[in-house]
N, C-alpha and C positions, 0 to 999 in steps of 0.2 A: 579483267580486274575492275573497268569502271563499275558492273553494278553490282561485285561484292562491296565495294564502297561504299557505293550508294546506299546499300542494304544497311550497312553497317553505319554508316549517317542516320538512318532512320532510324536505327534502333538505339542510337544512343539521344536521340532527340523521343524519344517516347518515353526511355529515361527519367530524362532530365522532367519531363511534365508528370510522369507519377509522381518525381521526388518536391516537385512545385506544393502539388497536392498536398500529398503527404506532413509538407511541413506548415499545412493548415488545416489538419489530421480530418484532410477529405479523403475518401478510397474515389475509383473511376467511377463507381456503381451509385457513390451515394451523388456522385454531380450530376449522373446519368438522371436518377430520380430527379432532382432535383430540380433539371433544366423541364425534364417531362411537366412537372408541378407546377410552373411558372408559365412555360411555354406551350406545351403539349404535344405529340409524339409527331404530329405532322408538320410540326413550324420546320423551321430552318436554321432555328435557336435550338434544335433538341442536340443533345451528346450521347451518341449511340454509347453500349456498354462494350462494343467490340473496336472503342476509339486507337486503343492502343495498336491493334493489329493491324489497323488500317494505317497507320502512322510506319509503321516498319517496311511498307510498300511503298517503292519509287512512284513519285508521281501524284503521292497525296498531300493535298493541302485542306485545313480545316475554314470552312467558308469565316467569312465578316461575322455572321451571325453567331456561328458557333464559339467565336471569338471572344463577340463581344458575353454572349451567357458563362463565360470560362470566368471572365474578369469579375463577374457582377457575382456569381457563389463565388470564386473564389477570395473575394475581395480586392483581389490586387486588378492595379492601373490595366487596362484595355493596352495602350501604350509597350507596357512590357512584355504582356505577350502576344504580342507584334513583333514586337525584336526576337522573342526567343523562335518565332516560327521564321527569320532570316527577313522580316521585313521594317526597315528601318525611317520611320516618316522623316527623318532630318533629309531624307532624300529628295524629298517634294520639291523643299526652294531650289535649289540645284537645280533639277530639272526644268524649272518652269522657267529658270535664265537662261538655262543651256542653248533654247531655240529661240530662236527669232520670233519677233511677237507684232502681228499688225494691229492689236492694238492697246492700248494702256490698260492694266489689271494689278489688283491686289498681289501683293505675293503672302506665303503662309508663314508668318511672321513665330508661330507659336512655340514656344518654347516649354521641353522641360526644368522644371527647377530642379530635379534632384540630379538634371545630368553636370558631368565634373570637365570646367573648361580650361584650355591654357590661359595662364594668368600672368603679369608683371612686374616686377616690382624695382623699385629704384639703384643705379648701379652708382654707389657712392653719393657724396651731399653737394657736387659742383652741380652751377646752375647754368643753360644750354648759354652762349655767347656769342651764338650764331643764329643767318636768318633763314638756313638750310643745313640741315644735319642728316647723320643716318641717326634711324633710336636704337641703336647697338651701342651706338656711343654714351648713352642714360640711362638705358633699359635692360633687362634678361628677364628669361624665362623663372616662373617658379613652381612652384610644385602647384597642379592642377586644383582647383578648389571650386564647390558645388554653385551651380546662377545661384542659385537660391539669396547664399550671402555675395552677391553683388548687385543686391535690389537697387544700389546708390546710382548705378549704372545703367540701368533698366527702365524702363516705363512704359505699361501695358495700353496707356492710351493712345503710344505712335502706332502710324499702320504706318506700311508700304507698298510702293507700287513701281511698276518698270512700265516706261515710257516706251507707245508703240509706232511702227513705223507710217502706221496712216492717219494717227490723231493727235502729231505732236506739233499742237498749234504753238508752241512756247518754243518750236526751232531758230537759232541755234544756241538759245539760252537752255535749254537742254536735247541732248540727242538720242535719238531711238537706241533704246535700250539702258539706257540709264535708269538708275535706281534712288526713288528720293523718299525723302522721309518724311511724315507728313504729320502735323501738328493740329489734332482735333480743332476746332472755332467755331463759333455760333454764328449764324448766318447779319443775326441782327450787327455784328461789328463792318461788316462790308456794307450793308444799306444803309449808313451813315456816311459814308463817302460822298463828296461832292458829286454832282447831279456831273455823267460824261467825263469824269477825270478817271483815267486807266489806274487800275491797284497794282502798286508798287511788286507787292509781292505774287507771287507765284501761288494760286488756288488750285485743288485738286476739286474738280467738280462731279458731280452726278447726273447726268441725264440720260433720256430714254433709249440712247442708242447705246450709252455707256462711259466710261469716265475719261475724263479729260483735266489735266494739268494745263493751265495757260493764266492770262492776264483777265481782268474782267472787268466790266463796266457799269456803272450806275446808270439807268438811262433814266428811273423815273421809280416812285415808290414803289416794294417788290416787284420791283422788274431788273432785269440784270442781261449784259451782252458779252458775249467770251470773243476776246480780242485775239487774233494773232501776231505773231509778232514779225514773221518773214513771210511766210508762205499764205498760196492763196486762198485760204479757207474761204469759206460763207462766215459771216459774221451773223451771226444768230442770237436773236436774244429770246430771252426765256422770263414766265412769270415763275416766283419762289413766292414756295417750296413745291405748289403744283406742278411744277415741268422740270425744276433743275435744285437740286440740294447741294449745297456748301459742305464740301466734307473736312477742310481743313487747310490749312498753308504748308505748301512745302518751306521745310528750313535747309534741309539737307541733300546734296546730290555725291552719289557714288557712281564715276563716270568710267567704264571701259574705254581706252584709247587704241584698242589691239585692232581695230576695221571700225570707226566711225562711220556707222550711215547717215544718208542723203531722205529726210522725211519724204515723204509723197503725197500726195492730196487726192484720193478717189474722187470719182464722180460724185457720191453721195456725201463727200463733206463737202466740193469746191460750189455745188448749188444750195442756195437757202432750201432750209425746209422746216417744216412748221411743225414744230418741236409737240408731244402728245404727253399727260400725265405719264409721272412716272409707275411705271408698273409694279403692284404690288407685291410683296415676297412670296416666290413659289409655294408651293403649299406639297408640290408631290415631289416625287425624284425627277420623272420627266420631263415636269413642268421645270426643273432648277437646270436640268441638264441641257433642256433646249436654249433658255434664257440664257445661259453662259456663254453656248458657242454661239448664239448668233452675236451677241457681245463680242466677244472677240476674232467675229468679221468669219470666223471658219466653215466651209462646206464637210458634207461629210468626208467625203474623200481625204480633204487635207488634213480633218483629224487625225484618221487612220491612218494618211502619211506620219504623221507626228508620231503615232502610236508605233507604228516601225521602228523609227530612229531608236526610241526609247526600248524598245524590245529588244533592236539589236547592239544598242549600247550595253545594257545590263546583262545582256548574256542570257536571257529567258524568253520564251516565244509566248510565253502566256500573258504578257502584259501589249499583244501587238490583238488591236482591235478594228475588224471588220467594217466598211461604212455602214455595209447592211445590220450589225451587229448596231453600232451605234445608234442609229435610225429606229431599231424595233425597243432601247432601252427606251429613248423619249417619247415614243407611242406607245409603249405597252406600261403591263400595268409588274412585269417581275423585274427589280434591280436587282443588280450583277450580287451572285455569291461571294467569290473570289474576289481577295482581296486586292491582288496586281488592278483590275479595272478599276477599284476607286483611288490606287495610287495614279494610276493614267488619268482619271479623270480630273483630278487634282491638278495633275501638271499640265495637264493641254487646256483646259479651259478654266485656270484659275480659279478653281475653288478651294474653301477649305476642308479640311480632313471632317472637322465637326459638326461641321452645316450638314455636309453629305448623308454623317451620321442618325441627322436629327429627320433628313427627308426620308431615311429608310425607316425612321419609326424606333429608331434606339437612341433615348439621350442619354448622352454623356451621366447627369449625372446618377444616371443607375447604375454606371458599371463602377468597377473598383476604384478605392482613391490611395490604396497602400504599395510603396515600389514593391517590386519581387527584391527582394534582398542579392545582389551582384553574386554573394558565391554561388547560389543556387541558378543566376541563367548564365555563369560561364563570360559574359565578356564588361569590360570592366570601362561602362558606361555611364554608372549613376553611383551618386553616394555609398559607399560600404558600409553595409548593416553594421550598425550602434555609432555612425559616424555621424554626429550635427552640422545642421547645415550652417553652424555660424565657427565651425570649429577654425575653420580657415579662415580669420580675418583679413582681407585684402587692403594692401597700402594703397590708399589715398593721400601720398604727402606729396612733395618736392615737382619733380618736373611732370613727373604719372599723374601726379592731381590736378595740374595744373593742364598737360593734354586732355585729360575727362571732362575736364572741366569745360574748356574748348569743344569738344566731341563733342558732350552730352551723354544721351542717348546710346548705348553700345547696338547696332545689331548684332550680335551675339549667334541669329542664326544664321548669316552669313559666312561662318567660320569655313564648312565645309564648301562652300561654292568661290571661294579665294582663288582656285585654281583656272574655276572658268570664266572668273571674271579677268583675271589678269593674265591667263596665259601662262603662269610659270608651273614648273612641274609640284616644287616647294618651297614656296616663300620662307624667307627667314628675316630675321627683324635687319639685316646688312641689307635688304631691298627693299624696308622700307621708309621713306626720310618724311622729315616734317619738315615741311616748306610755308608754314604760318610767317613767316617773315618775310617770304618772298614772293606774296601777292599784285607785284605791281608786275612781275615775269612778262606775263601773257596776260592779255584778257581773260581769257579762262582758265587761269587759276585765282583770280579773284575770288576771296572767301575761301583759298584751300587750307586746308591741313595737313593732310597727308598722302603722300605719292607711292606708290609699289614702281619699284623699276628693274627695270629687266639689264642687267649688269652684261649678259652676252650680246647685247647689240651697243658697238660704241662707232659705230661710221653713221653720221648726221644726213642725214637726205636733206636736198637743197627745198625747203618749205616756201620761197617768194611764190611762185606760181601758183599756190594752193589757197583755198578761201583757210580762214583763222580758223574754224571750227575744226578742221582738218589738218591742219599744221602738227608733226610730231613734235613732243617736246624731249628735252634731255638736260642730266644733272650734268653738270660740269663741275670740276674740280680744280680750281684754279693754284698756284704753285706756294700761294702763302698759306695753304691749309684748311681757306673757306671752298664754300660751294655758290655754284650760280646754279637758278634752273630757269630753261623758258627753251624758245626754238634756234635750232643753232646750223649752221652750214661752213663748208669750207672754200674760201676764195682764196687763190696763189699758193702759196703755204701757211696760211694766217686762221684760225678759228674765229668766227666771226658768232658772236650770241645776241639777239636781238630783244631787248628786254621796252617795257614800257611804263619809266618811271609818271606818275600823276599823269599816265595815259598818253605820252608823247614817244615816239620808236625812235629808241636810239641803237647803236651799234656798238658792240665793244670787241676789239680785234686782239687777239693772243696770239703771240707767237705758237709753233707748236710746244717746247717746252714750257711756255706758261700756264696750260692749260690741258688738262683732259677730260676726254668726254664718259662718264662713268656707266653712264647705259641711257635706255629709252624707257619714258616716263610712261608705263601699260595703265596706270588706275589712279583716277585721284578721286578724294573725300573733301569736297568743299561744301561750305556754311552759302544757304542761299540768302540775299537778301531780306 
């Protein structure tokens, strides 16, 4: 039975790509030419005229190239027919949070506009009156409506990056694996800072080993020193912009609490070492492919471990890559067809989807820029043909404008990777509370907003023993109807929450019927200094 399925998969995915055609009254034969004309018979870009047949056999997939020449005659987005061949790039960020990261990298921030996201809108005109809430109690779901019209939300000059476990000199003010947002800024605003005085704020830097989020220091006219803040690094200073570029300040941290780790200090950050121009941007795919993984500290081997995990997560064995494989992409001169290895390279060594594109010698903007229209690829991911993208106007009033307002910035592609940030199988707005008023909790919730909580776990583990950066925390519901959050434990029969008003610990003891504990705090969203 599985390969009449199979069979019958393929054939209705060959289909579907006549009828693609068809409804931009292309035949197979006139793309076939067409790509020849453009490309010529020997590229890798050509579209045989026996495409379809090949499409009806298990096992076929059409390369990157052939991909990308579909999008560029057909006119429509590269992006969708991606999706229609079962490959979905919202997948990347996911993946590249899924593992463990030694060390700090971009994540792929990029988003489409015409795809359709869950949205909010306000539940009645009471205003919150509390300094911990769930947003179930102000908020619901509404009907799905395209990024596009929630540009208010959006801002294409944040990057982001997740903090890795051997270059997090800004330990325990941020913890490996944490994900910050990071606020473009010209270098000239920090070489104004007093001559030796540490910058308040949190920089995400550039150097030739690779990037680094920490404090930094003025030492003397473009010259600059990256401070840590607990652990032993080298303190290394750098002249700018020839050895270290200013890429922005972090504003924002998105913190998993699910296994907080313990930063580390290799041998190669805890000695000075004498910092070399920054190197300039690859030029080949080899040359970008090497650059990235020595960046992110990887041997071949552990790639290819990486490559595993991902192959055996997804359920495909063509996405699981060789060291020797890997090894002969960045010394030779043919990159991968198949599109699985540029989604692996993507997620293991931090690159983006379009960089990768532009080192194979295909830019973006030659291929298509029009969606495939939803009914003709079957799954109902982007705006519906004749629908505007301003048709859904999103409420910006009352308490929703007011959190945005707060937030800023939506990461928007973060949607799908909620589950492995926080552990739950499916969040729902009942696990997630806004705790903007109850920033004196913890130290580390200072500057939060908003917390994911895990409502199955309500038995407190005793946290004295534990450094603060490690301490679990938990909502508590106290019997008049408010909430507390911060770290909590049980002594005699009594709930004991330990909160830290203008930074002094105090204790506050509840009987058992005054108080319960609602769950354990998995993710928080805090505003950095």
């Amino acid at each position: 039975m599985r390969p009449q399925t199979q069979r019958k998969s393929n054939g209705e995915l060959a289909e579907r790509v006549r009828i693609i055609l068809a409804n931009r009254d292309l035949t197979l034969y006139q793309v076939s030419e067409r790509s020849a004309a453009l490309y010529g018979r020997s590229s890798p870009h050509y579209l045989p005229h026996n495409l379809y047949y090949d499409l009806r056999h298990a096992g076929f997939s059409p390369s990157l190239f052939q991909l990308f020449a579909l999008s560029r005659i057909s006119g429509y987005r590269l992006d969708d027919w991606l999706r229609v061949f079962g490959f979905e790039l919202d997948a990347i960020p996911r993946l590249q949070i899924q593992f463990s990261s030694k060390r700090t990298a971009f994540l792929d921030s990029r988003e489409d506009p015409h795809t359709l996201v869950p949205w909010l809108q306000n539940l009645g005109d009471k205003a919150p009156s509390q300094d911990v809430f769930p947003l179930s109690q102000f908020l619901e779901w509404t009907s799905p409506c395209p990024l596009a019209s929630l540009v208010k939300f959006t801002d294409k000059r944040r990057l982001y990056a997740r903090i890795g476990y051997q270059d997090d000199w800004s330990f325990p003010e941020l913890l490996p694996g944490s994900i910050v947002r990071v606020h473009p800024t010209s270098m000239e605003e920090f070489l104004q800072l007093p001559r030796k005085e540490q910058s308040r704020a949190l920089v995400l830097l550039e150097h030739e080993k690779g990037l680094c989020c920490c404090h930094i220091r003025v030492v003397s006219t473009q010259r600059i020193a990256m401070v840590a803040t607990q652990m032993p690094y080298a303190q290394v200073e750098f002249n700018v912009p020839q050895e270290a570029r200013i890429i922005g300040i972090a504003d924002l941290e998105i913190r998993s609490l699910l296994r907080p780790e313990q930063s580390v200090v290799p041998r190669q950050f805890a000695k000075r070492w004498r910092p070399e121009a920054l190197p300039a941007p690859p030029s080949d795919f080899g040359s970008l492919l090497r650059q990235a993984r020595l960046r992110m500290g990887l041997s071949f081997r552990e790639a290819s471990e990486i490559t595993r995990e991902i192959a055996n997560q997804l359920g495909d064995s063509s996405y699981f890559t060789a060291s020797g494989s890997l090894s002969d992409y960045e010394s030779g001169d043919n990159p991968p067809r198949h599109v699985h290895k540029v989604i692996v390279f993507c997620a293991v060594y931090s690159l983006n989807f379009q960089t990768i594109l532009q080192s194979m010698g295909m830019s973006p903007q030659d291929a298509g820029q029009e969606p495939i229209p939803q009914v003709l690829t079957g799954k109902p991911v982007s705006v519906p043909s004749g629908t505007s993208s301003e048709a859904a106007e999103p409420d910006r009033t009352g308490f929703l404008g007011n959190l945005m307002g707060e937030f800023g910035e939506v990461p928007f592609f973060l949607r799908n990777s909620l589950q492995t940030i926080s552990g739950l199988r499916s969040p729902s707005l009942k696990d997630c509370f806004w705790i903007g008023g109850s920033r004196e909790s913890h130290p580390y919730l200072a500057g939060g907003i908003l917390a994911l909580v895990n409502r199955q776990k309500k038995k407190p583990n005793d946290c004295g023993s534990k450094p603060m950066w490690q301490q679990p925390l938990y909502i508590v519901l106290k019997r008049d109807g408010t909430y507390l959050c911060g770290c909590c434990g049980r002594e005699n029969n009594s709930l004991v929450v330990h909160t830290y008003p203008g930074g002094v610990h105090q204790q506050e003891h509840f009987r058992n019927r005054d108080a319960e504990v609602i769950g354990n705090i998995v993710t928080v969203a805090r505003k950095l200094p």
